[in-house]
N, C-alpha and C positions, 0 to 999 in steps of 0.2 A: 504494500500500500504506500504509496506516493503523497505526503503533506507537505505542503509549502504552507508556511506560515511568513505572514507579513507583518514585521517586525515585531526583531526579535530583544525586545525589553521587558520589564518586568515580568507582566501578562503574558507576551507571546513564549517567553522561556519557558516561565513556569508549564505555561499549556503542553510545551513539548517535551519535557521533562516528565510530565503525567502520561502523555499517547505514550512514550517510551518504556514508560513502566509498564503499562498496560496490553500494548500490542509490539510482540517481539517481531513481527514481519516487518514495521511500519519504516519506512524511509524520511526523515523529518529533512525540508529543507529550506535554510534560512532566508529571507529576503528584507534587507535593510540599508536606508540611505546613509548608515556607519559604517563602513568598513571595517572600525575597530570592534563593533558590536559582536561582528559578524565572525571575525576572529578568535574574540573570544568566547565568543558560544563555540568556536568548534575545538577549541582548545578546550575546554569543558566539558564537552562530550554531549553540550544540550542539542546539538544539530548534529547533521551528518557530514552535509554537504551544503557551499553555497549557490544560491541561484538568481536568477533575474526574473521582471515580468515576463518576457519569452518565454521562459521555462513553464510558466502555469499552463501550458494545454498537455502537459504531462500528468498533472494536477488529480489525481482522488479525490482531495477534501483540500480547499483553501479556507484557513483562518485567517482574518485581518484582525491586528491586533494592533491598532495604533490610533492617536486623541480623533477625536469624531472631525475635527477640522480637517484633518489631514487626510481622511478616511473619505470627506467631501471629494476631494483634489484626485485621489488615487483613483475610487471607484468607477466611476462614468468612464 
């Protein structure tokens, strides 16, 4: 199973840190406008892999996990 989660801070970590727990097939992968976020979640073992919007038509299940303003800007 294929997750991209979009952005990967408090909320979005935590969330993949719980699919992680929970489903051992699941592939978690990060998408954030930090680079360093994105670092260190895989340094951490919270993600797997990084990716970009491109990447989501690979996508199982997209979580957006970022302030509702920004969420305006991304979605559409």
């Amino acid at each position: 199973m294929n997750i991209y989660i979009i952005g990967i801070g408090l909320i979005g970590g935590s969330m993949a840190l719980d699919i992680k727990s929970i489903y051992d097939d699941a592939t978690i992968f990060g998408i954030d406008a930090n680079e360093k976020h994105l670092e260190e979640a895989i340094n951490l073992g919270i993600i797997d892999q990084i990716a970009t919007e491109n990447d989501l038509i690979n996508a199982d299940l997209v979580i957006v996990a970022v302030p509702v303003d920004v969420a305006l800007v991304i979605l559409p």
